[in-house]
N, C-alpha and C positions, 0 to 999 in steps of 0.2 A: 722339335722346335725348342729355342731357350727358353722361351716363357709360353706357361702354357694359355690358351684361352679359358677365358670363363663368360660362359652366358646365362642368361635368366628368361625365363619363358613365361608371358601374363597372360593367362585365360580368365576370362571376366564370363561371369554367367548373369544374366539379365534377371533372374527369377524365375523363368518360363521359358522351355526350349517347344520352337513349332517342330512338328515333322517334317518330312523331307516334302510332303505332298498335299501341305495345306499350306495358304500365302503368310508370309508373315506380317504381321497385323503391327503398328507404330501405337503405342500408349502416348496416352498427353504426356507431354514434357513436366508437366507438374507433379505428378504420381513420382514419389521417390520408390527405386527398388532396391534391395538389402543386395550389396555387390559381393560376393564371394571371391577373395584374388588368391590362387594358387602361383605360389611361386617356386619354378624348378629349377636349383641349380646344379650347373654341372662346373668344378673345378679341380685342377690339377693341378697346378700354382701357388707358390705362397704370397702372390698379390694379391689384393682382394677384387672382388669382381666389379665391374663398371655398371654404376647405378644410371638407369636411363631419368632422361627430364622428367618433370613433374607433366604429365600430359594434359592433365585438367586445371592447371595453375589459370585461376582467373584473370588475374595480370598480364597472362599471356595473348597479345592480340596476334591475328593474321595482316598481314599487309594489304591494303587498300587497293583498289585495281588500278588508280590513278602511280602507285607508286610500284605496282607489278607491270604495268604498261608503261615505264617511266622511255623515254627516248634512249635510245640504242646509244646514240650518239655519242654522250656524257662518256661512255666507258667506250676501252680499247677492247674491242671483240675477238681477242688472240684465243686461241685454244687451251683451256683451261688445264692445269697440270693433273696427273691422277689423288692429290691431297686437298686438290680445290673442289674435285667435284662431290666429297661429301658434306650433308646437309649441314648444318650449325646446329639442328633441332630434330629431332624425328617428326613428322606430321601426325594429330591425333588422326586416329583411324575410328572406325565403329565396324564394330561385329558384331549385328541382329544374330545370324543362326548359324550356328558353329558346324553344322550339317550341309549347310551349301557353301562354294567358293567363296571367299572372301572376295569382298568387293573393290573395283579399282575407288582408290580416294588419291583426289590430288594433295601435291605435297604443297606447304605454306609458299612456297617459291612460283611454282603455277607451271615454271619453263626453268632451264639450266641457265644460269646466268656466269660470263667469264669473269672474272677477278681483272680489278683494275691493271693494266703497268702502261708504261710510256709507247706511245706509238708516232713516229715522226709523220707519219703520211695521212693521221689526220685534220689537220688543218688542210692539206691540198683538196682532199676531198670532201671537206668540209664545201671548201668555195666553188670547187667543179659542182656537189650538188645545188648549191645558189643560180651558176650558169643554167644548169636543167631546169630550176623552177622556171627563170625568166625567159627560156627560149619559148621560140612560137608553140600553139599548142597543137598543132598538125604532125605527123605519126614523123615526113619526112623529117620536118627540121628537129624530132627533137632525134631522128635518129642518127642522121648526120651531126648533131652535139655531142653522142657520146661517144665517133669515133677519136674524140678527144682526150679521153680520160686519163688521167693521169700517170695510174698505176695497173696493174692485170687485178682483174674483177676477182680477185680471190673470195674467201666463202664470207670473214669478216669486211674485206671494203665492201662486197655485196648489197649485205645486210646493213651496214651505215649508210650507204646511199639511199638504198628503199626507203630508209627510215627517215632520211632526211627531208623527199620530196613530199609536197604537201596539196598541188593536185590531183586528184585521184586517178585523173586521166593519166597522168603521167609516170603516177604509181605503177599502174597496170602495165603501161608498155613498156616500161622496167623489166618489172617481172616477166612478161612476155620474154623480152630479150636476151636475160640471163637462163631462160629455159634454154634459146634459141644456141646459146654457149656449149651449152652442156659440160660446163666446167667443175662442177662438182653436184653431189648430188643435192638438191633440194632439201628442206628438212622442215617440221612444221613450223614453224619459227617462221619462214618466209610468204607460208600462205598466210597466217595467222597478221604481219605488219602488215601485208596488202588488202588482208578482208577490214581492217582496220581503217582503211584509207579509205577504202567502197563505203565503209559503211556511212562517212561524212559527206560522203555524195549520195547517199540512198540507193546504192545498186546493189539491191538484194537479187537480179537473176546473175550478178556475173559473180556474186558471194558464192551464191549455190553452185555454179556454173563450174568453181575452184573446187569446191567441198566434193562432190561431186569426182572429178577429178584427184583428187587426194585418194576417194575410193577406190577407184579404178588402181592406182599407181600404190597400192597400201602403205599411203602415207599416214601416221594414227591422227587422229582426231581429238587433240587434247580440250579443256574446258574452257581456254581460251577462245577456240574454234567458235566451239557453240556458242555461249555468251555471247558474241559479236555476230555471229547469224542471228539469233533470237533477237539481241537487243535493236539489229537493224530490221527487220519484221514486225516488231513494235513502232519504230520511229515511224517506215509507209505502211500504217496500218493494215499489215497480211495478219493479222491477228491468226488464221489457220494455218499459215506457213511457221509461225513464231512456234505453236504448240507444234505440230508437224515433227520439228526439228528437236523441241524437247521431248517430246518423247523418242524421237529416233536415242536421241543422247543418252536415255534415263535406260533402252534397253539395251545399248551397250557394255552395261554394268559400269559405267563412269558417273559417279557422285555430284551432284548439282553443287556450285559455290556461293557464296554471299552474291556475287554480281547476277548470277543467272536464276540463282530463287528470287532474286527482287523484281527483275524484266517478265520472268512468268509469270506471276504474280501479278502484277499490272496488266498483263497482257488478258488471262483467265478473266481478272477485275470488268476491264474495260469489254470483256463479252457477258458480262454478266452472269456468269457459272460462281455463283459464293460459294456452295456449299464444294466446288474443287480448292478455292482459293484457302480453305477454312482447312480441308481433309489437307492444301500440299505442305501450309505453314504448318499445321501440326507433323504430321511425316518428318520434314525438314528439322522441326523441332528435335523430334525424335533421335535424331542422327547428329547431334551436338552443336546442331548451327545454331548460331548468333546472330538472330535478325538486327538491323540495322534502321538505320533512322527513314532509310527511303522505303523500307518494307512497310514499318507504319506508317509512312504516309501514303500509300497505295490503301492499307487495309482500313484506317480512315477518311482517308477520300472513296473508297468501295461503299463503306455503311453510309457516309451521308450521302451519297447519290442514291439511296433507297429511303432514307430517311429513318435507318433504322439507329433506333438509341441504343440498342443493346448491344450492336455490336463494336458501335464508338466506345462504350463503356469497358468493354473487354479488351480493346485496343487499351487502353489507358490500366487496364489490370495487367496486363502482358507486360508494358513498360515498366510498371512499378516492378512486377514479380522478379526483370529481370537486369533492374537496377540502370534502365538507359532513361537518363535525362535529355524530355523531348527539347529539340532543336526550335529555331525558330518556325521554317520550313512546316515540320510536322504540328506545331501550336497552330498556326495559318489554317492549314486541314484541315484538322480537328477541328477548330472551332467555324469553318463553314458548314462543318459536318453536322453541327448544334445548331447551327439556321437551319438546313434544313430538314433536321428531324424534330423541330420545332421546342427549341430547348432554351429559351435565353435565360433565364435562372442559370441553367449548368454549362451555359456561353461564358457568363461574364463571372464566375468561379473559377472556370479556365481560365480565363483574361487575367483574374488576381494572382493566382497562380506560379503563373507565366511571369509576372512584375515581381512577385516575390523570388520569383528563382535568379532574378537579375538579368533578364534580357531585355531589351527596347524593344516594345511591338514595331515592327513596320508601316509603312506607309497602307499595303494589303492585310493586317492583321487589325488596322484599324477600322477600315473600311467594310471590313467581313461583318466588324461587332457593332457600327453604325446600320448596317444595311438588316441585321438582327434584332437588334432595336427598335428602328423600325416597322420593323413588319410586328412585331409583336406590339407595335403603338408604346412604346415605351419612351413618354418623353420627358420626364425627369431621370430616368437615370441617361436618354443621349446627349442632356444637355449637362449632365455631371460629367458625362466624357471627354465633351467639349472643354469643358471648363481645364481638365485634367492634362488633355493633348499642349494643352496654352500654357500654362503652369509650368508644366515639366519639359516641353521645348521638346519634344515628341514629333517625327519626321510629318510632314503633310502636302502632299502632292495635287493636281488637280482634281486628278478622281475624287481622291478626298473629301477635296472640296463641294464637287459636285453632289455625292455622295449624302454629305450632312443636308445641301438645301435640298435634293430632294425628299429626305427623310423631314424639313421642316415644311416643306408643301405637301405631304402626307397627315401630317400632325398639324397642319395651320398655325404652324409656328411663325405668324407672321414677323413680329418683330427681332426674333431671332434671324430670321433668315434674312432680314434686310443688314445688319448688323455685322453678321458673315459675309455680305456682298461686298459691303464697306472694305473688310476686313481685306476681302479678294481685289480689289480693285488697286490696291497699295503697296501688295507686293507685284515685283517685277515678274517674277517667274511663276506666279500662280492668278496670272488677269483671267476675269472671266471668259468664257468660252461662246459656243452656240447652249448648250448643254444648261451651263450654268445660267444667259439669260431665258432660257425656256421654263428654267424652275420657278424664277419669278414671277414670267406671266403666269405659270400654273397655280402660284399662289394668289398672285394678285386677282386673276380670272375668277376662281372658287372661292376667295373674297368676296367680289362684286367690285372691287376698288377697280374699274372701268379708267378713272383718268391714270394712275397709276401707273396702270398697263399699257397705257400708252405713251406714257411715257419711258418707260425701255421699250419701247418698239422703236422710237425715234431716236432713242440714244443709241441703240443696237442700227439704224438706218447711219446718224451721221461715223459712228465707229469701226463702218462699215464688216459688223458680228453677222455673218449668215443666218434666217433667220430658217430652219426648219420646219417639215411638215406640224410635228408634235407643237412648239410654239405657235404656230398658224391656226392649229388648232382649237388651243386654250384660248386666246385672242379672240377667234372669232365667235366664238361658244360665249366668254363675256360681255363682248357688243350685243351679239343675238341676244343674252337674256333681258340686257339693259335696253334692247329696241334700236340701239344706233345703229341703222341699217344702211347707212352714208360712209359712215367709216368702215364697218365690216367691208363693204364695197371696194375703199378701195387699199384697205390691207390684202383684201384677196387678191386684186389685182396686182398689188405692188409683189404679195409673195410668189405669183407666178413668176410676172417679169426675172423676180431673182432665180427662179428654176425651181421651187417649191413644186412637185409634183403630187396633186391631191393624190389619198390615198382614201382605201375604202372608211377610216373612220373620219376624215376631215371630210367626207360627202355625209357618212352618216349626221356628222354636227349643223352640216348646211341642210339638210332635212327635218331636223329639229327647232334650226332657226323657223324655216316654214312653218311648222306647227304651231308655233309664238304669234307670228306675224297677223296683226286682227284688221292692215290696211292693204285693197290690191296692190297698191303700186309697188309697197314695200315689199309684198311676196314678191310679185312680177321682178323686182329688184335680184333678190336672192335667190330664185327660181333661174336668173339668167348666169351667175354664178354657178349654178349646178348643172346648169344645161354643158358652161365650158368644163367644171369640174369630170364630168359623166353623162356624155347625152343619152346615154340608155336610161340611167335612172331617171334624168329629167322626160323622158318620155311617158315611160310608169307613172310619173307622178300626175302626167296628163290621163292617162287612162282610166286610173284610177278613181280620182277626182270626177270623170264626166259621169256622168248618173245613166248615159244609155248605153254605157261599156257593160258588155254582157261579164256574168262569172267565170264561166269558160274560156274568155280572152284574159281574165283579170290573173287564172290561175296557170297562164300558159305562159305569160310573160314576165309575171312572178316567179315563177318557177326556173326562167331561164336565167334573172336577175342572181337569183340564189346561185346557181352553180357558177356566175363568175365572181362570186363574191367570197371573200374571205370567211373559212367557218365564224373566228371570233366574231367580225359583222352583220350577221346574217339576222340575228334575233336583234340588234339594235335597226335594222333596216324597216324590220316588221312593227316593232313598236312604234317609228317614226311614222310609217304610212298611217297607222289605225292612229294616232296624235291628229294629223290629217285631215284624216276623215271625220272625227270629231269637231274637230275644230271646224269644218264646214258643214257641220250637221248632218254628217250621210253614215247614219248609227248602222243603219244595216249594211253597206260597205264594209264599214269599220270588225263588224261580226263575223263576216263572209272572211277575212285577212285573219283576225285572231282562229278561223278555225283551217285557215289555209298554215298559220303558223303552228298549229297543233300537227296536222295532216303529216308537214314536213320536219316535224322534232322540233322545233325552236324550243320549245315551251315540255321539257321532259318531266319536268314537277311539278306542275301545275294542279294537278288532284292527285293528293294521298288520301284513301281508307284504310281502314282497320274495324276491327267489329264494334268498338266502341266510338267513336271520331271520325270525321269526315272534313277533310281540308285543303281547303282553297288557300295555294302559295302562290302569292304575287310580288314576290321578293324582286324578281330576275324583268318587271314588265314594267314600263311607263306608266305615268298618270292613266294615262287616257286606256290603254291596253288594261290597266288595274280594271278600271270602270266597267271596259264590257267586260269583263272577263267575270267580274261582279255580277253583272245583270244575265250573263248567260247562265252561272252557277243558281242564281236564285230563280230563273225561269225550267229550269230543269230539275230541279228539288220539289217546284211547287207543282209538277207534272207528276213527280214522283206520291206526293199526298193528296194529289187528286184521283191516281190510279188505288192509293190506299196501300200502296205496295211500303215496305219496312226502311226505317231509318234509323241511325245511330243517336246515341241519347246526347251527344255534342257535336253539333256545325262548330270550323271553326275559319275562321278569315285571317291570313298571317302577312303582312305587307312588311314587318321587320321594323328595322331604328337604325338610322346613319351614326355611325362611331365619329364621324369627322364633323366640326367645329360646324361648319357652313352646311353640311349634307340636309336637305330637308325630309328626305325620306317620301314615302307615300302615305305614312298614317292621318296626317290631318286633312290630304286631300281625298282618300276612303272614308274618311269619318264625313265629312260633307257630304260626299255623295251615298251614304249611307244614310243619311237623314235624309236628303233630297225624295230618296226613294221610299221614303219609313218602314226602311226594313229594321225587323228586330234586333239585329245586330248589336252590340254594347262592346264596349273597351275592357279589356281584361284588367282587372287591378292586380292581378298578380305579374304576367308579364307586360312591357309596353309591345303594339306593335302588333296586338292580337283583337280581334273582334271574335266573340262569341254568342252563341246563342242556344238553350237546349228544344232538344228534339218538341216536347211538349210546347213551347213557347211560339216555334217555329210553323208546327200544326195549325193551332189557334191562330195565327196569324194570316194566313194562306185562305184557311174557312171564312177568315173575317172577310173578306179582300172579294170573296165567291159572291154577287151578285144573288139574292132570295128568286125564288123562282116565281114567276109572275102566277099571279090568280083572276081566273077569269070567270063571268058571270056566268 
């Protein structure tokens, strides 16, 4: 030859070689290892030899799948010449163990792609494929359309039509038909644009159905392939089919890519296997991938749906380590992921963050850190948000809107949230909703503010705003507290008419109204609302109530009440009946219910011991349930120091404290019936919301109460 070759051969040694017959094991991508590069060269020549890319140039990105999947179209698909078809770049590769085959890795390119030139016959078949979109979508007419075609289906007009059609269905019987040709041979390229088209229709068996077939015909299975099976197995949640296929892929010895570690990952994610999602991103690590921005938001959206802080934390150490500034996208995430691993301090640090880095929260980025806020009762900093959102001209949507009043009828942010109605009412594209007047009554209701409340009811009547169960509910729970049993009447009546369907808690609030009520007629009134709300319960409520209803019917049809009632339900049911029964003085009903709610779990905490303390939690019970629940713990204690039998050196009684503005709790109405009864009980000074009493004091008390024994002459 004139000139001779020169090559250079790179053996890279990792630090640590496995055996042939142990697996090789992936270090975290953060461990740096000392690279040893032997370089052999062989020349003959006096030119010098051809120095390969820089492989590990940082700078160097891969193409996007969006711009690897770009449309056929754009380019003339003529047969590439033999100087076109080599790469621009070599592809990094990775060699874990120099003792086993080298691994297949795809190249930056994914598929061979032809080099532009001029093609006259693409415009005709440009608009022949428009004809096949529009024809009917029945197998004859569209097959009778393409006895028209233009040109002979060679391998490029082929492949530009496939590419061009855009129902799936149409796609297929394409493909179909060009088999049915047999005009050249198939190549993966053409399963690959048709798995493509299925997969925007969801048709993962006729994907597999291809794939499948490809095997049979040993067509190869490039990463293309998979990616688009997996990521269609993701979309109709076969989550087993999605792993199925990656792993059929992973032992093919073909290299997972940016698109297809993201979709498994998600897929892993959404079954709940971290510790594979955690073992694949490091592996993956290992092998010189570049996680991308959807991969963190998969592995932040993983950790807050568990609520784990430390793994959102690690997410955000990965990004820094590896210098990718999070997207909007992945900030959203993240910081849902800080609600709910209950983080608002390190919510609204990201939030700052995120403003420092120079993006615009979104509409969802703001609602994520109001809805955080909230829950965390933080209302000086949601109304410094507020202030901030207004200020800086910050996007704001319904939800939004919705969003903040409900965080201010959470917070009894009254006059804020009337403020933000105003606000709402003004603009054209953000009028209030059902949603948003629901908030109000819920504020206005746990106010007490009664006229208020009714007045959006009536404004929501002539604006004709649907008024929902939820609204119906707050509404009539404020009537019932304030006694207007006229109105309640016929708001309920009117929310039927409108198709309001009582649900298990708007019966619950109509059986608490009951327990209120100290006039017949008014029960009678609101009892016949419950009767149309739920004639079952209204029946209970008869049975209950009559004094020669045995236990054994009371617990048979209670019990039947319960299984069609909503779990959430079920313990506010209970508390309403023993309310009830109190309230028409039938104490030992009301006992016989508090231990039928014991019986059936309602009530799972109700006594804690320990060796030292002994405590009665009535956090979770009504007034009236508090009461007996009271008088049954102090008549079983005092059984207990009449038997002489052992007791802890602190009783302790824990009813709690309402956070919210209006909440009135149950400690003042325990503490009354704690004197009622002069039991020893006393208010903690150290926490509010606790009654205490010591064992000794308790004793003495029980002895005092013992009748002397009579003496006779």
């Amino acid at each position: 030859m004139a000139t001779a070759l020169s090559t250079a051969l790179d053996v890279h040694f990792t630090g640590h070689l496995s055996d042939t017959k142990r697996p090789i094991i992936f270090n975290s991508p953060h461990r740096q290892h000392r690279v040893r590069r032997v370089t052999i060269l062989s020349s003959s020549s006096k030119s010098p030899p051809k120095v390969s890319p820089n492989l590990i140039d940082p700078n160097h990105k891969n193409p996007s799948l969006s711009e690897q999947l770009k449309p056929l179209s754009t380019t003339t698909l003529s047969e590439p010449s033999k100087d076109q078809t080599q790469l621009l770049s070599k592809p990094k590769s990775t060699w874990v163990n120099p003792t086993k085959p080298k691994r297949s890795v795809l190249s930056h390119q994914r598929q061979k792609r032809s080099s532009y030139s001029y093609n006259p016959q693409i415009k005709e078949l440009r608009l022949f494929a428009q004809r096949l979109n529009d024809c009917d979508n029945s197998e004859v007419a569209f097959l009778a359309a393409l006895e028209e075609i233009p040109h002979p289906p060679t391998r490029e007009n082929a492949l530009l039509i496939l590419n061009s059609l855009r129902p799936w269905q149409k796609t297929h019987l394409f493909f179909k038909w060009i088999k049915t040709q047999n005009l050249f041979p198939l190549e993966t390229i053409f399963y690959n644009v048709t798995m493509k088209s299925l997969r925007f229709g969801r048709q993962l068996q006729l994907m597999e159905d291809l794939a499948h077939e490809m095997i049979s015909n040993e067509i190869k299975l490039d990463n293309i392939t998979y990616s688009t099976i997996i990521s269609c197995a993701k979309k109709c949640h076969h989550f087993d089919k999605a792993v199925e296929w990656f792993e059929r892929m992973y032992k093919t010895g073909l290299m997972p890519d940016e698109v297809t570690y993201s979709a498994i990952l998600d897929v892993y994610a959404k079954l709940g296997r971290v510790e594979e999602v955690i073992n694949l991103y490091e592996r993956g690590r290992a092998t010189g991938w570049i996680p991308d921005h959807v991969t963190f938001s998969v592995l932040g959206k993983m950790f807050g749906e568990s609520g784990d802080y430390d793994g959102v934390r690690y997410v955000l150490q990965e990004m820094r380590s590896l210098g990718v500034q999070p997207n909007l996208v992945v900030y959203n995430t993240l910081l849902e992921a800080m609600g709910k691993a209950g983080k608002p301090g390190l919510a609204r640090s990201l939030f700052e963050e995120m403003v420092e880095s120079g993006l615009t929260p979104s509409e969802k980025t703001l609602t994520a850190l109001v809805k955080i806020y909230g829950k965390a009762r933080w209302a000086r900093d949601a109304l410094e948000l507020w202030e901030k959102i207004r200020s800086n001209g910050w996007p704001m949507d319904l939800i939004l809107y919705n969003t903040l009043l409900n965080m201010c009828a959470d917070l009894a942010l009254e006059e804020e949230a009337e403020r933000l109605f105003e606000d709402m009412k003004r603009l054209e594209n953000r009028r209030p909703d059902s949603w948003s007047y629901t908030a109000m009554l819920n504020i206005y209701g746990s106010g007490g503010k009664v006229d208020k409340a009714m007045e959006v009811f009536e404004e929501m009547s002539q604006l004709g705003v649907e008024l929902n169960v939820m609204g119906c509910t707050c509404l009539i729970q404020c009537l019932g507290k304030a006694k207007r049993i006229d109105d309640l009447v016929r708001v309920f009546g009117v929310s039927v008419e409108r198709g309001v369907k009582p649900d298990d808690r708007l019966c619950g609030c109509l059986l608490s109204v009951v327990s209120l009520c100290e006039v017949d007629e008014d029960i009678d009134k609101v009892l016949a609302c419950l009767k149309r709300a739920n004639p079952k319960l209204f029946v209970l409520v008869e049975l209950v109530t009559e004094e020669k209803t045995g236990f054994e019917t009371v617990k048979e049809e209670f019990r039947g009440i319960l299984s069609e009632t909503a779990v959430e339900a079920r313990r506010p049911f209970c508390n309403c009946f023993i309310d009830i029964c109190r309230s028409r003085k039938l104490h030992e009903r009301a006992h016989e219910l508090l231990y039928l709610g014991t019986l059936y779990g309602l009530y799972p905490g109700l006594h804690n011991k320990n060796v030292d303390v002994w405590c009665l939690d009535v956090r979770s019970l009504s007034v009236g349930a508090a009461e007996t629940a009271l008088e049954e713990w102090m008549g079983t204690l005092s059984k207990i120091v009449q038997r002489k039998e052992a007791l802890p050196e602190l009783l302790l009684a824990q009813t709690g404290t309402g956070t919210h503005k209006f909440s009135q709790g149950l400690a003042n109405s325990f503490a009354s019936h704690v004197k009622k009864l002069d039991a020893p009980f006393r208010q903690s000074e150290d926490k509010v919301g606790c009654f205490v009493v010591t064992r000794e004091e308790f004793v003495s008390w029980v002895q005092s109460r013992i009748p002397p024994p009579v003496v006779t002459a």
